[in-house]
NULUM-816115 format. One record per residue (C-alpha): residue in three letters; x, y, z. Coordinates in steps of 0.5 Angstrom, whole numbers. Example, Ala and Ser with C-alpha at 12.3 -4.5 7.8 and 13.67 -1.06 7.14 Angstrom:
! NULUM-816115
<node><rest>ALA</rest><xx>25</xx><yy>-9</yy><zz>16</zz></node>
<node><rest>SER</rest><xx>27</xx><yy>-2</yy><zz>14</zz></node>
END
This chain:
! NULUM-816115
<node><rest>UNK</rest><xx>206</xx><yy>208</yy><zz>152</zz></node>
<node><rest>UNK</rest><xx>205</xx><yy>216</yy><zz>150</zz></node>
<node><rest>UNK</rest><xx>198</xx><yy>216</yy><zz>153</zz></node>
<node><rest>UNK</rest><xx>193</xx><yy>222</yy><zz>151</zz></node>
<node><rest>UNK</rest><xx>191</xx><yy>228</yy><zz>154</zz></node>
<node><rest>UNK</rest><xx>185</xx><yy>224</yy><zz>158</zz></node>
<node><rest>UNK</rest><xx>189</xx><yy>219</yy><zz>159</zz></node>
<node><rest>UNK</rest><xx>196</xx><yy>220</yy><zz>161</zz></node>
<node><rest>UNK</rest><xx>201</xx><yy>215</yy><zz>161</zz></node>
<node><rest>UNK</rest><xx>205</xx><yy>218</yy><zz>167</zz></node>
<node><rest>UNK</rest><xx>200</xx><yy>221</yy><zz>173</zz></node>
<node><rest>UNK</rest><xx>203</xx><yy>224</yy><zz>180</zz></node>
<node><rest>UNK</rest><xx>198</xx><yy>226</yy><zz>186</zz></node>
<node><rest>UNK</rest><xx>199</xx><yy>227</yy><zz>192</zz></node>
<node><rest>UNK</rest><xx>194</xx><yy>229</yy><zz>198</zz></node>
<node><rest>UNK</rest><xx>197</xx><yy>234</yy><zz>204</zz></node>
<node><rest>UNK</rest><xx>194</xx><yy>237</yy><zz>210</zz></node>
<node><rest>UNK</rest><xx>195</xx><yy>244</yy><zz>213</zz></node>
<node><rest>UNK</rest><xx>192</xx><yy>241</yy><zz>221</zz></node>
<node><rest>UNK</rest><xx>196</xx><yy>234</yy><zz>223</zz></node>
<node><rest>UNK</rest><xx>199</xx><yy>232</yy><zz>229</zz></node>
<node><rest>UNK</rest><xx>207</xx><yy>230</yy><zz>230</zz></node>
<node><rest>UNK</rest><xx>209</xx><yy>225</yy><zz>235</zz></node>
<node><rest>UNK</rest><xx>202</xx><yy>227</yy><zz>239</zz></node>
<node><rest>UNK</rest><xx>203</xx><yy>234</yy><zz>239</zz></node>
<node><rest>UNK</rest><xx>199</xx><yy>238</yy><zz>234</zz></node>
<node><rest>UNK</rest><xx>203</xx><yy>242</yy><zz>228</zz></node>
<node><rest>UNK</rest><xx>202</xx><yy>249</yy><zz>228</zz></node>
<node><rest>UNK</rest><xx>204</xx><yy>253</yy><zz>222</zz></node>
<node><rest>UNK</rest><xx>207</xx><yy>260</yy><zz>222</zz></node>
<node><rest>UNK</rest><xx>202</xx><yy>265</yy><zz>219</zz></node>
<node><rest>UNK</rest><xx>206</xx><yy>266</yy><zz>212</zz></node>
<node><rest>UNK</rest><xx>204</xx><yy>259</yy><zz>210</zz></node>
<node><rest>UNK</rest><xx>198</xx><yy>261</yy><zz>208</zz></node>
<node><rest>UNK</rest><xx>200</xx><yy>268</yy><zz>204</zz></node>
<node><rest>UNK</rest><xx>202</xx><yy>265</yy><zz>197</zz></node>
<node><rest>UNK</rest><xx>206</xx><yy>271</yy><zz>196</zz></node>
<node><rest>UNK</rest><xx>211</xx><yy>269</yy><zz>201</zz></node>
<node><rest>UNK</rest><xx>210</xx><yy>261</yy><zz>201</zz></node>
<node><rest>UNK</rest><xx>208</xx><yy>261</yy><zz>194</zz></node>
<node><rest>UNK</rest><xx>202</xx><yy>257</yy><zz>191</zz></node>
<node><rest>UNK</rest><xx>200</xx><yy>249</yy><zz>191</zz></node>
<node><rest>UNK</rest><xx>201</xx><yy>249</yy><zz>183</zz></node>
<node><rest>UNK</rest><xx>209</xx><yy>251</yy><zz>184</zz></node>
<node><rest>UNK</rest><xx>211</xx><yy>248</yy><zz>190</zz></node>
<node><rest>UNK</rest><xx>210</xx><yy>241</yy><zz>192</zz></node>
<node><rest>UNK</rest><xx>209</xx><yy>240</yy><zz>184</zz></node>
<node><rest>UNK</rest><xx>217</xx><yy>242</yy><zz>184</zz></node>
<node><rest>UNK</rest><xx>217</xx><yy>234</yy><zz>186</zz></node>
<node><rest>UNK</rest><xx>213</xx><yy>231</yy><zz>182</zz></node>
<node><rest>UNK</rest><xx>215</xx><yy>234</yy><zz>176</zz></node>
<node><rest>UNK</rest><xx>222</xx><yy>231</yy><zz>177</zz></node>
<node><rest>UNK</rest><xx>220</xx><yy>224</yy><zz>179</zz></node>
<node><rest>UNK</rest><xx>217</xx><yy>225</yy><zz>172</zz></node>
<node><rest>UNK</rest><xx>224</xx><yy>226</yy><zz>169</zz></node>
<node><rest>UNK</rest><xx>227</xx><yy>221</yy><zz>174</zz></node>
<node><rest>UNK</rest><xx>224</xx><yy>215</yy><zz>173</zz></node>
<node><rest>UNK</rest><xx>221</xx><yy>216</yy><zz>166</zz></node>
<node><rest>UNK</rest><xx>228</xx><yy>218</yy><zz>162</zz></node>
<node><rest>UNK</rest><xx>233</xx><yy>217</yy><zz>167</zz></node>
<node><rest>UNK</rest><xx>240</xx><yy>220</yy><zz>166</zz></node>
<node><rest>UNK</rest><xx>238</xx><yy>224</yy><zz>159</zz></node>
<node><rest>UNK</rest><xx>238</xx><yy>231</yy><zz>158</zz></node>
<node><rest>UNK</rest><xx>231</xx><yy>235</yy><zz>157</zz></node>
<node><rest>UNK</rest><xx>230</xx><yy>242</yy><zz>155</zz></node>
<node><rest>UNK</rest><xx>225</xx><yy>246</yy><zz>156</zz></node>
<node><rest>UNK</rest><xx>223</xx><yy>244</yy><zz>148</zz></node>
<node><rest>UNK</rest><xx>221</xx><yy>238</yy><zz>150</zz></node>
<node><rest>UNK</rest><xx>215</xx><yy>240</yy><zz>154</zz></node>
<node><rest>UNK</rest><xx>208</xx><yy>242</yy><zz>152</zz></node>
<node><rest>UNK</rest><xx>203</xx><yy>245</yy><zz>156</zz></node>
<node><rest>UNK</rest><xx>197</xx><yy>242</yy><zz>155</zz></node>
<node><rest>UNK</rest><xx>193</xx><yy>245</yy><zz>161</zz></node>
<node><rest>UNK</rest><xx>193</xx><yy>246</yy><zz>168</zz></node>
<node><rest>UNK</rest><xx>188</xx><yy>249</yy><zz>174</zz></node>
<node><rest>UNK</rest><xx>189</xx><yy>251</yy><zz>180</zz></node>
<node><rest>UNK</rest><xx>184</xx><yy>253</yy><zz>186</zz></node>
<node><rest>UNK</rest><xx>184</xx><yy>255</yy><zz>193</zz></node>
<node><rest>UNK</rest><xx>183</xx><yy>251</yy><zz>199</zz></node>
<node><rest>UNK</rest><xx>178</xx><yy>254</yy><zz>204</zz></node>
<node><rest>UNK</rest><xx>179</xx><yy>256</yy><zz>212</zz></node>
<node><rest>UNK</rest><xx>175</xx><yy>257</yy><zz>217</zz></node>
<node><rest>UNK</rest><xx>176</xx><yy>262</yy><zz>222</zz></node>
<node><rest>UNK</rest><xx>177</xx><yy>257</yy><zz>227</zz></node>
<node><rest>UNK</rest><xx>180</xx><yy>252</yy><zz>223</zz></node>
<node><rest>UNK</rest><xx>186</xx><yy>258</yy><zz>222</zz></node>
<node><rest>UNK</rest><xx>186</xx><yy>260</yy><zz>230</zz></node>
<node><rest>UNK</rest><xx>188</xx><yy>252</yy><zz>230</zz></node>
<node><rest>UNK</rest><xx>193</xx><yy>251</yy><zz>226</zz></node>
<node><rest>UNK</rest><xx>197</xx><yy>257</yy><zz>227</zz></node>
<node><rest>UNK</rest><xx>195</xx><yy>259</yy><zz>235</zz></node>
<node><rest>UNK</rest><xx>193</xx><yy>265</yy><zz>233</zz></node>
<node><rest>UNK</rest><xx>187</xx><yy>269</yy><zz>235</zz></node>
<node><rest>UNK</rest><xx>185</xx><yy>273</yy><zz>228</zz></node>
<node><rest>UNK</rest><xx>187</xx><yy>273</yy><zz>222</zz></node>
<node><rest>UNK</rest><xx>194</xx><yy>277</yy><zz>220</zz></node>
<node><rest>UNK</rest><xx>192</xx><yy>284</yy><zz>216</zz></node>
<node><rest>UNK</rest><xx>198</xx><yy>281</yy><zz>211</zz></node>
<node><rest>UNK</rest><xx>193</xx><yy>276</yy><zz>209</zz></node>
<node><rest>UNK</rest><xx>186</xx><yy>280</yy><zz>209</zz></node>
<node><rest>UNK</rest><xx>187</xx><yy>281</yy><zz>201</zz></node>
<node><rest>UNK</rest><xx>185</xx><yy>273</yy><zz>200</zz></node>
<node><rest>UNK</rest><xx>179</xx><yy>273</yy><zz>206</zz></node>
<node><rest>UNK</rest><xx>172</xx><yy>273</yy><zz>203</zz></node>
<node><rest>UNK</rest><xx>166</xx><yy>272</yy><zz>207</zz></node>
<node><rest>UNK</rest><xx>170</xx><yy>271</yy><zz>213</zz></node>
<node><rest>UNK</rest><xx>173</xx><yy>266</yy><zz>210</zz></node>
<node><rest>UNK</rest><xx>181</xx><yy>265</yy><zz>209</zz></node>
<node><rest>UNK</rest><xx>182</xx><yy>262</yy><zz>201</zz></node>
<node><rest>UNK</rest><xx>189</xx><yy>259</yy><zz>200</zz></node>
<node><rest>UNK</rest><xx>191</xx><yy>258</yy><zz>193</zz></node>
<node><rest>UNK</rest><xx>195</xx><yy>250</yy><zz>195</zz></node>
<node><rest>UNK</rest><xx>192</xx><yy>246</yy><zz>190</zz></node>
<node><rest>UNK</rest><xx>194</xx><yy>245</yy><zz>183</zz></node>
<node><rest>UNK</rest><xx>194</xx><yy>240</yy><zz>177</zz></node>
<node><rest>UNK</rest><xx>197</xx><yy>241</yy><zz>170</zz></node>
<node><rest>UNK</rest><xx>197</xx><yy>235</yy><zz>164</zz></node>
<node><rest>UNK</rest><xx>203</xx><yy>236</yy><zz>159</zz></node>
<node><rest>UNK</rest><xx>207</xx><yy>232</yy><zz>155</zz></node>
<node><rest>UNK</rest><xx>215</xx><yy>231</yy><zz>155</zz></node>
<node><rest>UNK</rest><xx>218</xx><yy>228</yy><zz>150</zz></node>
<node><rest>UNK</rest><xx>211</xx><yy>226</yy><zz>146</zz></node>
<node><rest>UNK</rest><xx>210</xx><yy>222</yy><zz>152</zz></node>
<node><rest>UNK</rest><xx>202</xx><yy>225</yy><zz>157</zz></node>
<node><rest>UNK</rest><xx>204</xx><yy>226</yy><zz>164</zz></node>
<node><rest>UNK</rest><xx>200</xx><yy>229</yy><zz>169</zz></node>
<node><rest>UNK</rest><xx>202</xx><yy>231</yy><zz>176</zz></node>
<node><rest>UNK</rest><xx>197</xx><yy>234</yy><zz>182</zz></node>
<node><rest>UNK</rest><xx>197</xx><yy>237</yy><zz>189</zz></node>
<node><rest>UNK</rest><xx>191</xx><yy>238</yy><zz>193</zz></node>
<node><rest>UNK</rest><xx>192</xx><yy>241</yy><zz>201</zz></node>
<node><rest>UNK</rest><xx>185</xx><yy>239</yy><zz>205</zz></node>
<node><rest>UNK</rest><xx>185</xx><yy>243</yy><zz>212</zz></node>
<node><rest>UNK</rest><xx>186</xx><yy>236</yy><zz>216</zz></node>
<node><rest>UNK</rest><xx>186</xx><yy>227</yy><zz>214</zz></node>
<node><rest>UNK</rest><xx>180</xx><yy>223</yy><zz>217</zz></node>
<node><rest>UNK</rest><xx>182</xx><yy>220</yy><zz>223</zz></node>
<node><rest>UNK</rest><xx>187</xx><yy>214</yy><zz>222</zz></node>
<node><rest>UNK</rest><xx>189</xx><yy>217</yy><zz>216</zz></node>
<node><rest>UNK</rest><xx>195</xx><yy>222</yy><zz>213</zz></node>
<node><rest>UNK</rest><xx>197</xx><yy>224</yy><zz>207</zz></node>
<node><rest>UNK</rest><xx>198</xx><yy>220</yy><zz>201</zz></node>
<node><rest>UNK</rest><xx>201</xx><yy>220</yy><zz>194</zz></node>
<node><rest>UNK</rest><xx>199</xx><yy>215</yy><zz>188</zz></node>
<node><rest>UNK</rest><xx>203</xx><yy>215</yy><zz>182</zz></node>
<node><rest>UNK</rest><xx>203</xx><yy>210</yy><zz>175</zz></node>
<node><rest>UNK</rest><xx>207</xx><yy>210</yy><zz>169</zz></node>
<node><rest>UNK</rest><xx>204</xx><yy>206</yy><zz>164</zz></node>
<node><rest>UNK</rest><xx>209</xx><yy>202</yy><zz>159</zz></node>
<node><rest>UNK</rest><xx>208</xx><yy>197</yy><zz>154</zz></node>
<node><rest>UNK</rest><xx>208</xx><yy>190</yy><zz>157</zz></node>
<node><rest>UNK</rest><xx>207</xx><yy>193</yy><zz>165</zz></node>
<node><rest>UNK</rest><xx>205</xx><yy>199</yy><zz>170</zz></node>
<node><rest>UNK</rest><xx>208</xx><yy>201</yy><zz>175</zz></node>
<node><rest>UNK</rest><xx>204</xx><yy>204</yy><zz>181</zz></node>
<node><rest>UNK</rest><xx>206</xx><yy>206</yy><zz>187</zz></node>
<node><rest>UNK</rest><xx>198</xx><yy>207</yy><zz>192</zz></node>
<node><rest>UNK</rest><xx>199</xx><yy>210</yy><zz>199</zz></node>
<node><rest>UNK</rest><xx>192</xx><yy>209</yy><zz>202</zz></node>
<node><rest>UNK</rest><xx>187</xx><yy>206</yy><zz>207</zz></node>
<node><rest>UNK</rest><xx>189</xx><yy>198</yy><zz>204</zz></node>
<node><rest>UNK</rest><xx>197</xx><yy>199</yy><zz>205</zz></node>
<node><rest>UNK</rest><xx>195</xx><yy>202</yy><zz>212</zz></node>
<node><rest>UNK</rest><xx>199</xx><yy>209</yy><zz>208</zz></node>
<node><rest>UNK</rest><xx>205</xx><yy>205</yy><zz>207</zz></node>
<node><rest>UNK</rest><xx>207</xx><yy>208</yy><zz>200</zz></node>
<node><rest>UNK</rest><xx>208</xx><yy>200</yy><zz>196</zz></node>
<node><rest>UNK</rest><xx>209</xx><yy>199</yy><zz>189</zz></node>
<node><rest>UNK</rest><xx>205</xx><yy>194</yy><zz>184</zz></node>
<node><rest>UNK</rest><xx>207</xx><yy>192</yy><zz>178</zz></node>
<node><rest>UNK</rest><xx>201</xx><yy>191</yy><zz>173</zz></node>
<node><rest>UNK</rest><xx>199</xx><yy>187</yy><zz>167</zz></node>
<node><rest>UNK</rest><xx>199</xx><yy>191</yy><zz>160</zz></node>
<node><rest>UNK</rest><xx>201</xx><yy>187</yy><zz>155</zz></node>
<node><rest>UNK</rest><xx>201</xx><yy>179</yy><zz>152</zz></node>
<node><rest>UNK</rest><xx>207</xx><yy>177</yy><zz>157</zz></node>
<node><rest>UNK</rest><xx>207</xx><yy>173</yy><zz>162</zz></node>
<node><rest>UNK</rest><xx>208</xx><yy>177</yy><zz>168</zz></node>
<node><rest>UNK</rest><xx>209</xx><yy>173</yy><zz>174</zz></node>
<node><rest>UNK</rest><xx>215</xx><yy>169</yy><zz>171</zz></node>
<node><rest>UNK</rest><xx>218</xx><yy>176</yy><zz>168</zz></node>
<node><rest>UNK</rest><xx>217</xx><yy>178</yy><zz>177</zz></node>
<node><rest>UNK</rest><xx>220</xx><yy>171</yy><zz>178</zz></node>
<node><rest>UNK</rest><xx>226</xx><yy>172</yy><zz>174</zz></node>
<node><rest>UNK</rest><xx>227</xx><yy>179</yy><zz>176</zz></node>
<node><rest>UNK</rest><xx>227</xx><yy>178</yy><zz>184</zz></node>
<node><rest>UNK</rest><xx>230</xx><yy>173</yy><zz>184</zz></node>
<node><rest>UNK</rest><xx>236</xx><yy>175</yy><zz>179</zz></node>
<node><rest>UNK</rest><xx>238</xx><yy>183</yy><zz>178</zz></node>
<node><rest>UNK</rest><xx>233</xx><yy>185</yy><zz>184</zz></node>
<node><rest>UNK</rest><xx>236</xx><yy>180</yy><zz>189</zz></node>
<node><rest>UNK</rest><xx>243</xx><yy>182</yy><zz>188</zz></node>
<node><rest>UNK</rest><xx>242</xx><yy>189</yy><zz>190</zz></node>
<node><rest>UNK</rest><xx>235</xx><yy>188</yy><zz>195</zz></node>
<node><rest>UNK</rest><xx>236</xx><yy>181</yy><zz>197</zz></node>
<node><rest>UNK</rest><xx>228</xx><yy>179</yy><zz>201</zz></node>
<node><rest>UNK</rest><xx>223</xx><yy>182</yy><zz>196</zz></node>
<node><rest>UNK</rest><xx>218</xx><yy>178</yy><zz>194</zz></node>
<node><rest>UNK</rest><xx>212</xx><yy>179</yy><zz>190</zz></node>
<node><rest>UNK</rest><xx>205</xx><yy>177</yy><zz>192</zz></node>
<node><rest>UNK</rest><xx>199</xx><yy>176</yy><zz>187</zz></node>
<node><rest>UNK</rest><xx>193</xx><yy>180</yy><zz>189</zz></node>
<node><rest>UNK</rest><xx>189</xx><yy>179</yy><zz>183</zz></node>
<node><rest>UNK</rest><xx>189</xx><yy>176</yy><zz>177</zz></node>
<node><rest>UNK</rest><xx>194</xx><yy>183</yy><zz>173</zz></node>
<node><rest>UNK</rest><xx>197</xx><yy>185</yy><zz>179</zz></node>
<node><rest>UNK</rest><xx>202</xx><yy>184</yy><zz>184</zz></node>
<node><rest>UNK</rest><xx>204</xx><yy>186</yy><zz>190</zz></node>
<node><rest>UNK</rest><xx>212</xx><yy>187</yy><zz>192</zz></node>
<node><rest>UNK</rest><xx>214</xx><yy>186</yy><zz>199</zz></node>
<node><rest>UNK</rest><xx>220</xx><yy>191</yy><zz>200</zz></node>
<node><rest>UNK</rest><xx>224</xx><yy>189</yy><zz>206</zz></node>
<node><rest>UNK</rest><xx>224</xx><yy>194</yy><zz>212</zz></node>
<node><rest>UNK</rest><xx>231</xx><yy>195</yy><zz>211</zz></node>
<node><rest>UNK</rest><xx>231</xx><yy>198</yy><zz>204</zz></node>
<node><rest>UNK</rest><xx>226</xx><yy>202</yy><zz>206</zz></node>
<node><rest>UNK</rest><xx>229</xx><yy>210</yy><zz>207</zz></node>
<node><rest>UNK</rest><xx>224</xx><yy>214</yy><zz>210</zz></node>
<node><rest>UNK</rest><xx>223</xx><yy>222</yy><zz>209</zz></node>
<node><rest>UNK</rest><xx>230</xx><yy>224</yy><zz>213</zz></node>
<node><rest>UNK</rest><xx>234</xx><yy>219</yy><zz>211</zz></node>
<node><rest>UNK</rest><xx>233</xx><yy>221</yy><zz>203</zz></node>
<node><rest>UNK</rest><xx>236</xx><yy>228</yy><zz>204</zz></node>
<node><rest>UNK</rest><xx>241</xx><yy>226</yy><zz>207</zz></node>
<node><rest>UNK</rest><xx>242</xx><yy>221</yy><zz>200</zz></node>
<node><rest>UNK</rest><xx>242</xx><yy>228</yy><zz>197</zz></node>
<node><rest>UNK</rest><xx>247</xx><yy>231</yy><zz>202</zz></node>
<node><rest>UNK</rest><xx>252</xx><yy>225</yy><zz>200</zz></node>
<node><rest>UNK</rest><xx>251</xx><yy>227</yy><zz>192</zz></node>
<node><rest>UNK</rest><xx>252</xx><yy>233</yy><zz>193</zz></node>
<node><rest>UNK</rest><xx>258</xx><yy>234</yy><zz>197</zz></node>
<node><rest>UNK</rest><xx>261</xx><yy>228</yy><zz>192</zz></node>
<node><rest>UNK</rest><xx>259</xx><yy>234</yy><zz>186</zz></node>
<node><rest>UNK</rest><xx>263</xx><yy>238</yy><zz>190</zz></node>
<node><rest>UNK</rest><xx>269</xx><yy>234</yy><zz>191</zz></node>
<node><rest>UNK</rest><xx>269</xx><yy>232</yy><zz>184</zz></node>
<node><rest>UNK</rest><xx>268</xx><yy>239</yy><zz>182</zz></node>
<node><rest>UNK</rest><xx>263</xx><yy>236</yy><zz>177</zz></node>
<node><rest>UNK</rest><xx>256</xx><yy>234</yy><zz>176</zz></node>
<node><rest>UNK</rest><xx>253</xx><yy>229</yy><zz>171</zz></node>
<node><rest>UNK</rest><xx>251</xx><yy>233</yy><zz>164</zz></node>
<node><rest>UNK</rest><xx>244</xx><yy>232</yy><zz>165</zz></node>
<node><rest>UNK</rest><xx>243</xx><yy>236</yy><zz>173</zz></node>
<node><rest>UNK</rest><xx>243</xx><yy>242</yy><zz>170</zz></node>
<node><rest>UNK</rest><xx>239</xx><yy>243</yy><zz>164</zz></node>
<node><rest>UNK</rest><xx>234</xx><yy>238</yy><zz>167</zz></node>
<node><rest>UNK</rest><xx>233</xx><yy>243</yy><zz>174</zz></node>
<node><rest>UNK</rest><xx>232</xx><yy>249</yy><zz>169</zz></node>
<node><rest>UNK</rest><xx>227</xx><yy>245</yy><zz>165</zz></node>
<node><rest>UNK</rest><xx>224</xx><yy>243</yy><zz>171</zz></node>
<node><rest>UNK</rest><xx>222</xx><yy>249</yy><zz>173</zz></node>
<node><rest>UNK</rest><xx>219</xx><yy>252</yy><zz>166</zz></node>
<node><rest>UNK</rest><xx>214</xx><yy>246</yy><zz>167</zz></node>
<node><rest>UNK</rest><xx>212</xx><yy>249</yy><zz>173</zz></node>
<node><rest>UNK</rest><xx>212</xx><yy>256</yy><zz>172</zz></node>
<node><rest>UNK</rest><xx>208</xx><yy>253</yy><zz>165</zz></node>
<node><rest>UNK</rest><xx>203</xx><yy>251</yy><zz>168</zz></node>
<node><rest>UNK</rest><xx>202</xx><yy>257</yy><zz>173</zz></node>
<node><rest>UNK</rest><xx>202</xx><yy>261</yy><zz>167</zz></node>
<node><rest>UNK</rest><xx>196</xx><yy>257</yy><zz>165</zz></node>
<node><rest>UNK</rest><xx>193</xx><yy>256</yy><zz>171</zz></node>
<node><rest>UNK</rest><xx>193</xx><yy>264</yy><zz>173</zz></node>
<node><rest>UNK</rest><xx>190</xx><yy>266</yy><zz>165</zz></node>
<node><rest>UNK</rest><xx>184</xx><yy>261</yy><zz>167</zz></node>
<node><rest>UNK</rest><xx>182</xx><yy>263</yy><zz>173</zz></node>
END
């Protein structure tokens, strides 16, 4: 479906923390990270990925050109440290002078957050990224997405009920019967490829898909899917007609946004 400026058809959000433990030692960040000149801000850093799982898996393997886009609207806004909470992260006893133009009241303001609602290809997306200092206890970053189509929606929840656990539903949207479309999709193009997924009915428009363990690739394990592509690239000396136009497009959605973001500051 197109969607509309308050409804998009296609959201992405995802939620990060500067303050996290990793395998049971607290991160501790470099003071560059919070200076948006060196790192950049929210608005064009983890939205570079959003914007391109928007391109993906909304129009896979077609060509995009910076035409197809349109701005609708966009904001970004900071996230505030504390002292305290900037000595904790970094180790450090004060605050660099090179991060005193973003202090106000004592306070380190980072601009890590941003939204932008535009259309691609006459369709409404919409993709936002917020940084908070640290997660309730017991639970991490999360990411939610939804594509909303004709006769179902895709979505993809990240929260306490799938114990953070990125899981896909698929959801009723039209005049088909969707537990036997699931059926007939596991069981025949699914299975052959991801033998073990199965479907759970959660509600009475929604279904869960269980996804073996086996399938799942986590974050490491995808750059090195990335490595293989590029290195077939490299061999064959070619790439597929869409990578680049799509990579340059998906930049001036970013630096679109920005643009906007910043005028309405």
């Amino acid at each position: 479906i197109e969607g509309s400026e308050d409804k998009p058809a296609i959201v992405k959000e995802s939620v990060h923390h500067f303050f996290k433990y990793v395998s049971g030692n607290p991160l501790v960040r470099p003071p560059w990270f919070f200076d948006i000149n060196e790192e950049g801000e929210g608005i064009v850093d983890v939205t570079t990925h959003l914007v391109d799982l928007v391109q993906w898996e909304a129009f896979p393997e077609e060509i995009i050109d910076s035409s197809d886009v349109e701005m609708i609207r966009a904001k970004r806004w900071p996230t505030v440290l504390t002292k305290q909470e900037f000595q904790e992260v970094t180790g450090l006893d004060s605050i660099p002078d090179f991060l005193k133009k973003d202090v106000k009241n004592n306070e380190l303001h980072v601009f890590s957050n941003g939204e932008m609602i535009y259309k691609i290809k006459d369709k409404y997306a919409k993709v936002s990224v917020i940084w908070n200092y640290q997660a309730p206890d017991g639970t991490g970053d999360t990411h939610y997405s939804i594509m909303q189509g004709t006769k179902c929606n895709l979505i993809i929840k990240q929260g306490e009920e799938e114990n953070y656990t990125p899981t896909l539903y698929i959801e009723s949207g039209g005049n088909i019967d969707l537990e036997q479309a699931l059926k007939s999709a596991l069981e025949n193009q699914v299975a052959q490829e991801f033998p073990g997924t199965t479907m759970e009915k959660v509600s009475e428009t929604r279904y869960k898909i269980n996804i073996p363990e086996k399938f799942k690739v986590g974050h490491e394990a995808h750059f090195g899917q990335v490595t293989q592509n590029f290195l077939k690239y490299l061999t064959d000396g070619t790439m597929p007609e869409w990578e680049v136009p799509n990579m340059l497009t998906k930049y001036y959605t970013t630096m679109a946004g920005y643009k906007m973001a910043a005028e309405n500051k």
